[in-house]
C-alpha positions as CSV (number, residue, x, y, z in Angstrom):
1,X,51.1,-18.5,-40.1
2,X,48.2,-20.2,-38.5
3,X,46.8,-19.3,-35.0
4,X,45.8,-21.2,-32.4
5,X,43.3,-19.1,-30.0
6,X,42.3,-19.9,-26.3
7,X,39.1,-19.0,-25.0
8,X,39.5,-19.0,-20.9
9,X,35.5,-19.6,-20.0
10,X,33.3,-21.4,-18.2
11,X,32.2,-24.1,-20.4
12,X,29.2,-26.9,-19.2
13,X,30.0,-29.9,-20.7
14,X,27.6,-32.2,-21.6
15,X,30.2,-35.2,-21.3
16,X,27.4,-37.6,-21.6
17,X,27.0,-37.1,-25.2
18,X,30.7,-36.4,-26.3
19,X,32.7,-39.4,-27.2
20,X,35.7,-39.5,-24.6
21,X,39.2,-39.1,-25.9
22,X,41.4,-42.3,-25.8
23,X,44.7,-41.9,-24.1
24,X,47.3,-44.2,-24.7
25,X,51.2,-44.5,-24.4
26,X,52.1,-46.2,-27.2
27,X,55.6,-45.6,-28.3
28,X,54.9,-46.1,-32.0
29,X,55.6,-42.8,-34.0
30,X,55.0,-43.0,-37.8
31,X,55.9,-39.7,-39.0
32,X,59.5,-37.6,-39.1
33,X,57.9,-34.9,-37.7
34,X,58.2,-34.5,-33.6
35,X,54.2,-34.7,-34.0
36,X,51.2,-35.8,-36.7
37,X,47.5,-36.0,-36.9
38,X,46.1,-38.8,-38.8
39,X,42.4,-39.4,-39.6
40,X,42.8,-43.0,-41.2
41,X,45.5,-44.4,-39.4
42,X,48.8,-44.7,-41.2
43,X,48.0,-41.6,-43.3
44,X,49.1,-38.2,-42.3
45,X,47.2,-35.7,-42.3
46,X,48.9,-32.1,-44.5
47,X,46.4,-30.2,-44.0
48,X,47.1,-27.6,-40.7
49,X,43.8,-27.0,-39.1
50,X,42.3,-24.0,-37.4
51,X,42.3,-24.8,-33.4
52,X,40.2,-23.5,-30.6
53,X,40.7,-23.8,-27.0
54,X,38.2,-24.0,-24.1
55,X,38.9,-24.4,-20.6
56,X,37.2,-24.3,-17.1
57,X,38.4,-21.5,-15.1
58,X,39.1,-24.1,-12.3
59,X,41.3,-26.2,-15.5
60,X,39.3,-29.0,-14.4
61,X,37.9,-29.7,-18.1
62,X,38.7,-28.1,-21.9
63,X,37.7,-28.5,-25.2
64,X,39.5,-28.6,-28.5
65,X,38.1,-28.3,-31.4
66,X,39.8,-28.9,-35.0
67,X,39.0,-27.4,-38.4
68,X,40.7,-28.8,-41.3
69,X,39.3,-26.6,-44.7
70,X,41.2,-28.8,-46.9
71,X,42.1,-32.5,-45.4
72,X,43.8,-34.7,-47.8
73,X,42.1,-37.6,-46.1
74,X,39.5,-36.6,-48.7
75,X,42.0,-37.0,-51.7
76,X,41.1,-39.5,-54.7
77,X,44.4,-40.9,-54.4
78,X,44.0,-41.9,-50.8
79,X,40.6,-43.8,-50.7
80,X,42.9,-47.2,-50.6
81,X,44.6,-46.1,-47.7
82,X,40.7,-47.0,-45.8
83,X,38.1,-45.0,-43.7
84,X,38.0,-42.4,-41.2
85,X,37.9,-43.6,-38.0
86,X,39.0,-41.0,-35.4
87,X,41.3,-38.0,-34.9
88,X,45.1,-40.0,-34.3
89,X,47.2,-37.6,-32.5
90,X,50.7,-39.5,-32.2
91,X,53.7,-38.0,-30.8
92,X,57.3,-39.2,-28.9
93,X,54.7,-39.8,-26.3
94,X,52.4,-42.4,-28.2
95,X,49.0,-41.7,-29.1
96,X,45.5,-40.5,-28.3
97,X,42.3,-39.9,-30.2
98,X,38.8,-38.9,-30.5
99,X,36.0,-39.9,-32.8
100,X,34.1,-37.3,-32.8
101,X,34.8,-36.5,-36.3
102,X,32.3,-34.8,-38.7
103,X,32.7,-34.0,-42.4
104,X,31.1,-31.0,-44.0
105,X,29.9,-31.6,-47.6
106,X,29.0,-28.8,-50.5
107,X,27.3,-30.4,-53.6
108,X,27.6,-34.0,-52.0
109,X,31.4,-33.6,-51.9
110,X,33.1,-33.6,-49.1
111,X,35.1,-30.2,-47.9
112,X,36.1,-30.1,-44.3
113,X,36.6,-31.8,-41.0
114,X,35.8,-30.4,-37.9
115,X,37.1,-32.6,-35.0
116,X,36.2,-32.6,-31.1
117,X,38.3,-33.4,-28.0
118,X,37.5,-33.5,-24.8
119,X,39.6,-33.3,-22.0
120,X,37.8,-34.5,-18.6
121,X,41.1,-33.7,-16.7
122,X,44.0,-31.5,-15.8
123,X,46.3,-34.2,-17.0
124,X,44.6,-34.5,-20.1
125,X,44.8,-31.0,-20.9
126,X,49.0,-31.0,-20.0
127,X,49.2,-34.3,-22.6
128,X,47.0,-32.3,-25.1
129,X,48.9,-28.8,-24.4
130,X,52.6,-31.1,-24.7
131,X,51.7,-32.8,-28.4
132,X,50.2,-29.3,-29.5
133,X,53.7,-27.7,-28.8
134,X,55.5,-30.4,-31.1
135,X,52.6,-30.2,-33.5
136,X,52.8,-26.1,-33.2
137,X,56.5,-26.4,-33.8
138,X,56.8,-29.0,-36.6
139,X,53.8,-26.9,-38.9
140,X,54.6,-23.5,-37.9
141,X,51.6,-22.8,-35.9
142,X,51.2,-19.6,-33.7
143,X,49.4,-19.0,-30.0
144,X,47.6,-16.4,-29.4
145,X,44.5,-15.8,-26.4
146,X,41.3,-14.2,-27.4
């Protein structure tokens, strides 16, 4: 099982140069499961990624930042489907997203994501905290604080 860890600091955010999360409430869900992350939008993402939590001590601001080791966004078979073009995080609630999205390569082959949301309010962090419970449930993720 897969943990998800919360760091409870004081983090300065340089907002300025991190792309804003987008947070809509569109009721369109395209998945089964109670919650999905997609990178190309229609595709599901299998892979379970690594998670880390930052938050202000005050709760005014956190970070999230997503590691996917093996994305099947990457996968021969799914280059059709089109480009990466953000972090989709749809749920029962609708939908929000970053682009902050960078792809690590080895031997000019791509290998891993590593996605970044930022959360520029207590409200975004309770919509960020209620998808990761239905994501947490529907792919057997654990909590735990560090």
């Amino acid at each position: 099982m897969k943990l998800l860890s919360i760091l409870a600091v004081i983090t300065p955010l340089a907002s300025a140069f991190v792309p804003s999360p987008s947070f809509t409430t569109s009721s369109r869900l395209t998945t089964d499961l109670n919650a999905a992350i997609q990178f190309i939008k229609g595709l599901e993402e299998k892979d379970v990624p690594d998670i880390k939590l930052t938050r202000a001590r005050d709760g005014s601001s956190g970070i999230a930042t997503f590691r996917f080791n093996n994305p099947n966004c990457f996968d021969a078979s799914t280059e059709k489907e089109g480009e990466i073009t953000g972090m989709f995080m749809i749920d029962e609630e609708g939908e929000f997203s970053t682009t902050d999205v960078n792809a690590r390569f080895i031997n000019g082959k791509p290998q891993s994501i590593e996605s970044t949301l930022v959360m520029k309010s207590p409200a975004e962090w309770d919509r960020f905290m209620r998808f990761m419970e239905r994501y947490g449930e529907a792919n057997g993720l654990g909590f735990s604080k560090a």
